[in-house]
C-alpha positions in Angstrom: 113.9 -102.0 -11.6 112.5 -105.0 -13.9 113.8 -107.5 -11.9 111.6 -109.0 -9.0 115.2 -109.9 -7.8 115.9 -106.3 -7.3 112.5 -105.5 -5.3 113.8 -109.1 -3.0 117.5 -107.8 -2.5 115.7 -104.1 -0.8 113.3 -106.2 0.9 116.2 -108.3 2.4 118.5 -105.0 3.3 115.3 -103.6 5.2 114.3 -106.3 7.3 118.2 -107.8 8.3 119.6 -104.2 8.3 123.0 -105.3 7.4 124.6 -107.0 4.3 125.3 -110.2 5.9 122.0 -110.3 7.4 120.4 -109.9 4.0 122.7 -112.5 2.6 121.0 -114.8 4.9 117.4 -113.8 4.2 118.5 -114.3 0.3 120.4 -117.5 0.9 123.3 -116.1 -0.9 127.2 -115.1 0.7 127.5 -111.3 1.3 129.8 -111.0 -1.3 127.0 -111.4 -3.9 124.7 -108.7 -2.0 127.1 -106.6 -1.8 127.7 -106.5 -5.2 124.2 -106.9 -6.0 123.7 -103.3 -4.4 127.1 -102.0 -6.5 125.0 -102.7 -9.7 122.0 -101.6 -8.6 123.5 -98.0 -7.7 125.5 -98.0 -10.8 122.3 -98.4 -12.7 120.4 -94.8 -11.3 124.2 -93.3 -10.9 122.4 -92.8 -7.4 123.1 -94.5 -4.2 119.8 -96.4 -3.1 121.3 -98.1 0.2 124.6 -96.4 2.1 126.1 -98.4 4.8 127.3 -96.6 8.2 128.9 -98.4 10.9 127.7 -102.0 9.3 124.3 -100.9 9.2 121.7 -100.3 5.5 120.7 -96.6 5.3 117.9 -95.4 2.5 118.2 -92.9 0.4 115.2 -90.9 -0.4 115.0 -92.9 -3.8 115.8 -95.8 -2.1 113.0 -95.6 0.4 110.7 -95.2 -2.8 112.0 -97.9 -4.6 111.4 -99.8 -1.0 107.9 -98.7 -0.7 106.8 -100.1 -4.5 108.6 -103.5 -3.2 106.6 -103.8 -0.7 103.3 -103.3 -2.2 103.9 -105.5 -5.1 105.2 -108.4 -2.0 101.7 -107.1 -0.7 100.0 -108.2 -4.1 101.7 -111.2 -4.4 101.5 -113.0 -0.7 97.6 -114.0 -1.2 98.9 -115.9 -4.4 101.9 -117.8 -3.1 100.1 -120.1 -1.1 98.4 -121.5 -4.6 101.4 -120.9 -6.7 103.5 -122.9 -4.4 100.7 -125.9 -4.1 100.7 -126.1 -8.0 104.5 -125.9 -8.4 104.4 -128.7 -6.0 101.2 -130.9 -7.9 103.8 -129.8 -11.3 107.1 -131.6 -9.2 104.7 -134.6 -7.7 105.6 -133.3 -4.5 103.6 -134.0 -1.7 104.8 -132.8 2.0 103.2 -134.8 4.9 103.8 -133.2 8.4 103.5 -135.5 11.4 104.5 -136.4 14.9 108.1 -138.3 15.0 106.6 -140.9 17.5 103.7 -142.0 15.0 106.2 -141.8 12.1 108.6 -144.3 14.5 106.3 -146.9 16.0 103.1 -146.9 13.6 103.4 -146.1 10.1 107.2 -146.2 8.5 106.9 -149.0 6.8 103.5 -148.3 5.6 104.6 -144.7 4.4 107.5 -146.7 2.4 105.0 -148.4 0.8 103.1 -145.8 0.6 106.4 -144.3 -1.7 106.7 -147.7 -3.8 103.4 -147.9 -4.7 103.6 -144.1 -6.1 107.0 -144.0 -7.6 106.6 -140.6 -9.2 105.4 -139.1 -6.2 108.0 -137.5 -3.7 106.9 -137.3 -0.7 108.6 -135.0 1.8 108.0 -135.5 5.3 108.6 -132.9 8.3 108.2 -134.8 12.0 106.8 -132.1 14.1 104.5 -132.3 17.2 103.9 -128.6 16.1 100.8 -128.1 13.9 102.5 -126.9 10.2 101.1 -123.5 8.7 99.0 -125.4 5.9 97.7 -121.7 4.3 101.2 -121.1 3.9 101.8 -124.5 2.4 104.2 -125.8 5.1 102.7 -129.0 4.5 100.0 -130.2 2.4 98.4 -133.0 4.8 98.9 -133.0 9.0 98.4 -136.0 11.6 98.2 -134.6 14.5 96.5 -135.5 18.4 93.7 -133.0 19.1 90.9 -132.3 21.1 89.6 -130.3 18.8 91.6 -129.2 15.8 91.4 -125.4 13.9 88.2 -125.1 12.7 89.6 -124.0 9.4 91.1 -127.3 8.3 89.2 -130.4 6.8 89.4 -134.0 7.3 88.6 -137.1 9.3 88.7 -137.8 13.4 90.2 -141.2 13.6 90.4 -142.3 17.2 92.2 -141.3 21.0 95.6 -142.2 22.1 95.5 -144.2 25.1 97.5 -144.0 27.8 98.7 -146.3 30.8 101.0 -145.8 33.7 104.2 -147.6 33.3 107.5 -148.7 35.2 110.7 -151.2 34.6 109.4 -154.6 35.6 111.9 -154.9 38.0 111.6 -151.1 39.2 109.9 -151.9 42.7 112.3 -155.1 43.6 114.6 -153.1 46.0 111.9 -150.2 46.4 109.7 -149.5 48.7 106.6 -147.3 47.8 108.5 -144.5 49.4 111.5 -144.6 47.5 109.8 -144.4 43.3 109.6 -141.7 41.9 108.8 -140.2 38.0 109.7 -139.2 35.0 107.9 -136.1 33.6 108.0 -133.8 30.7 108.4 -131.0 32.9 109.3 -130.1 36.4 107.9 -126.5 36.7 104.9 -128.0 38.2 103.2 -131.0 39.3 101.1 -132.7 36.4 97.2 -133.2 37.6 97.0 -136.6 36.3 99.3 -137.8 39.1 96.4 -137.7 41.9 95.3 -140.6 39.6 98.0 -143.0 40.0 98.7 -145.1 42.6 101.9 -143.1 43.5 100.8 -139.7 44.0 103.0 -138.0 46.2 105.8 -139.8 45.0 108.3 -136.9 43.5 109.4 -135.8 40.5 112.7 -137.2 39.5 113.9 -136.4 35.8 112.7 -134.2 33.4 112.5 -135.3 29.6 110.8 -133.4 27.0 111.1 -135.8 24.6 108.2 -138.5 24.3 109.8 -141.4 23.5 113.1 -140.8 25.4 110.4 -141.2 28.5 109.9 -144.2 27.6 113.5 -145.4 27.4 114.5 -143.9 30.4 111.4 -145.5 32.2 112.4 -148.9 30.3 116.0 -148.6 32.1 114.6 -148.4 35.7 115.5 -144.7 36.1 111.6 -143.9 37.0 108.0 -144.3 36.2 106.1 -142.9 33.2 102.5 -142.0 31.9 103.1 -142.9 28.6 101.3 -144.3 25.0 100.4 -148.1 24.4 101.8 -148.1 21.0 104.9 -146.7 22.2 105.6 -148.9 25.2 104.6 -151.9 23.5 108.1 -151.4 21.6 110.4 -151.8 25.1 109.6 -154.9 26.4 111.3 -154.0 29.8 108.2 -151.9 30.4 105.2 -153.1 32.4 101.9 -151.2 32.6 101.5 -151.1 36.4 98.4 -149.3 36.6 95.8 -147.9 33.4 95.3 -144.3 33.4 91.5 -143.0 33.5 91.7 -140.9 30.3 93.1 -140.7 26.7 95.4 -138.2 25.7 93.6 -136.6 22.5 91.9 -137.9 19.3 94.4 -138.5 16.7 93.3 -136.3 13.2 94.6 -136.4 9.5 94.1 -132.6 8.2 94.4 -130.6 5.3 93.4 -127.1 3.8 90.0 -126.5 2.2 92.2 -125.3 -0.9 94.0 -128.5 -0.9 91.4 -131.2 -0.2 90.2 -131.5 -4.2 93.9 -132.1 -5.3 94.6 -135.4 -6.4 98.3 -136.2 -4.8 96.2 -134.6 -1.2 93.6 -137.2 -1.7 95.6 -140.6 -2.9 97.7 -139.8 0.4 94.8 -138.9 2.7 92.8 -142.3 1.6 95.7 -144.3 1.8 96.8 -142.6 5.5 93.0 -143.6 6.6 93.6 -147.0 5.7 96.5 -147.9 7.2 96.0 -145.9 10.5 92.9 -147.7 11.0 94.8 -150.6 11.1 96.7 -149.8 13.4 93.7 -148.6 15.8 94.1 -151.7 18.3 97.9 -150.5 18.7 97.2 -147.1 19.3 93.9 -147.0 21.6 94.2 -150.4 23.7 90.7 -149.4 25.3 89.0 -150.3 22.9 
């Protein structure tokens, strides 16, 4: 057992329970694990995994051999976070993890330059309204909308997303104030912030998750919205019939104290403070 491979392929059988399942953990076809596990028998003359009905079974060696895997994965996992940042600085790879709507409507283009202007840079982006894992390197810099953001990441508040209520501009032609009604995000219950429109009772038509389909369903007539400045701006079918009284969150650019010293983390995180503060007028119209 001098291979790490070795120490991976039990790891694999233990946690999917089942060749094919181990396949998947390994990326690999079951063919290869399977034969993977031949070898690995062959080599103590002694069957390590036996298979009944589909399923892995450990043999007494095979639970030892198990057991050392899992301490030395134990030993590693503290280090992979900073081996995988420095395989990355190595690559010039630099993973940026952001929500699709900002991506969309405020900084493509600027990211593309951002790309041109740093031609040996790759830069990996994952759209996500999720905040990324940065201690296990998921990404390398975050923008994300926060009240207030872990207390264990670093980096600079920028400013609130405003928000505005808004409706087709020929939505209440034909209506009557009893007859409009809204689009939400969900229908399980009533959001609070209606009270603070000038339709309150009005019911909940359509449920959208998705932020910026809102928008476009608002922007065909099929409802009214509460939705983002910079996003509405882009469907000029959409009037703003009424402001809302609050801002959604602050907008934040984020990293990992173990990241914030590396030089790819800060050319991006100057340049991403830059051009978002440009676009502060788009994104928070109450200002």
């Amino acid at each position: 057992m001098e291979n790490w491979d070795d120490f991976q392929l039990l790891l694999a059988l233990k946690r999917a329970n089942t060749l094919r399942g181990a396949a998947k953990v390994l990326g690999v076809n079951h063919t290869t694990v399977s034969r993977r596990l031949h070898v690995l028998n062959q080599r103590f003359s002694l069957d390590i995994c036996m298979l009944s009905q589909g399923k892995v079974t450990f043999s007494e060696l095979g639970l030892q051999l198990l057991s050392a895997a899992e301490n030395m994965e134990a030993c590693l996992a503290p280090h992979l976070s900073q081996i995988n940042t420095s395989v990355k600085q190595l690559k010039q790879q630099i993973n940026l993890s952001i929500p699709p709507a900002i991506l969309q409507f405020v900084l493509l283009d600027e990211l593309h330059e951002f790309q041109q202007n740093n031609p040996y840079l790759t830069l990996s982006i994952n759209t996500t309204y999720a905040l990324s894992d940065l201690e296990k390197s998921e990404a390398d810099v975050v923008i994300r909308a926060s009240h207030v953001p872990d207390e264990h990441l670093v980096g600079h508040r920028l400013f609130p997303i405003s928000l505005g209520y808004f409706m087709h501009k020929d939505y209440l032609d034909k209506r009557t104030s009893e007859n409009v009604s809204w689009i939400t995000a969900s229908v399980t219950e009533r959001p609070t912030w209606l009270l603070d429109t000038p339709y309150p009772n009005a019911p909940i038509s359509l449920s959208i998750e998705d932020l910026v389909l809102r928008h476009q369903a608002a922007s065909k007539g099929l409802g009214m919205i509460r939705g983002a400045h910079y996003i509405a701006r882009h469907f000029p079918n959409l009037i703003e019939f009424a402001p809302a009284s609050e801002h959604y969150a602050d907008l934040w650019i984020l990293t990992h104290p173990t990241k914030k010293s590396l030089p790819n983390v800060k050319r991006l995180i100057s340049f991403l403070l830059k051009a978002m503060r440009s676009k502060q007028i788009l994104i928070d119209c109450a200002k």
